[in-house]
C-alpha positions as CSV (number, residue, x, y, z in Angstrom):
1,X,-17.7,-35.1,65.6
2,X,-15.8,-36.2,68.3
3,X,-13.0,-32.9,67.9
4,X,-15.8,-30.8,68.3
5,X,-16.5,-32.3,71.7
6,X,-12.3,-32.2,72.2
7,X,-12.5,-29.0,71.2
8,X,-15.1,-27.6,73.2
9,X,-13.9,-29.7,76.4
10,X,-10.4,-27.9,75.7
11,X,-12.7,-24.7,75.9
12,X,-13.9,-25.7,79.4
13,X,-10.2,-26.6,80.7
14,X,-8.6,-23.0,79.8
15,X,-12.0,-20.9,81.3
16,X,-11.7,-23.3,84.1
17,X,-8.7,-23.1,84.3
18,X,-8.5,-19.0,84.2
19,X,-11.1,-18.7,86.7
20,X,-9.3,-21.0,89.5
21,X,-5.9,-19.1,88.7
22,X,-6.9,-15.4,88.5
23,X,-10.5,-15.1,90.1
24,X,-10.2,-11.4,90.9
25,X,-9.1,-10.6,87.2
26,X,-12.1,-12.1,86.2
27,X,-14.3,-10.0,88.0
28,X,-12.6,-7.2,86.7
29,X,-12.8,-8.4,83.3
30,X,-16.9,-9.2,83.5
31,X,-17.4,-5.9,85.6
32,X,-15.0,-4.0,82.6
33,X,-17.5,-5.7,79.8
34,X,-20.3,-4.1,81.2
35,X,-19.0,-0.8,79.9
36,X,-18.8,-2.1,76.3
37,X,-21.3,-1.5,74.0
38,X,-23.0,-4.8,72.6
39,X,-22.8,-4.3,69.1
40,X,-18.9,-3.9,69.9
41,X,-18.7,-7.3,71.8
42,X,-20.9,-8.7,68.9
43,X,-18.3,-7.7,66.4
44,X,-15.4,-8.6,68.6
45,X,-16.9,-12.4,68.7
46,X,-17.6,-12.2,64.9
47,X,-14.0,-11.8,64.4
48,X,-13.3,-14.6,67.0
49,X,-15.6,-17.3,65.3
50,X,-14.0,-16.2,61.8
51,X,-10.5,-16.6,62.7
52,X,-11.2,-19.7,64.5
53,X,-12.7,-21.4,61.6
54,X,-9.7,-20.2,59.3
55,X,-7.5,-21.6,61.9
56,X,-9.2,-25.3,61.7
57,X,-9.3,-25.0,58.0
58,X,-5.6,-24.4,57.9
59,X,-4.8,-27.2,60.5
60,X,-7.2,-29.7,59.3
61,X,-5.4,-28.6,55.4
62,X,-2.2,-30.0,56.4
């Protein structure tokens, strides 16, 4: 239980850490979003959980 609370603090460093460095791009990048159809981001974050759990299955495998 406690990488899942590593893992999701690591989450919080890198948006953080994204949103101090390169604020404007970020505004761009929620403003660009918008545009994009949901069922397109849906899919888009399907693919992201999916490859993220095959990628802690193959860490946690070795």
């Amino acid at each position: 239980m406690s990488d899942l609370w590593v893992g999701l603090a690591l989450v919080l460093v890198i948006e953080g850490a994204l949103y101090a460095l390169f604020p404007d791009a970020m505004k761009r990048m929620m403003l660009a979003a918008q545009g994009i159809p949901s069922a397109v981001i849906r899919r888009g974050g399907l693919v992201a959980a999916v490859i993220g759990v095959f990628l802690v299955w193959v860490i946690r495998g070795f």
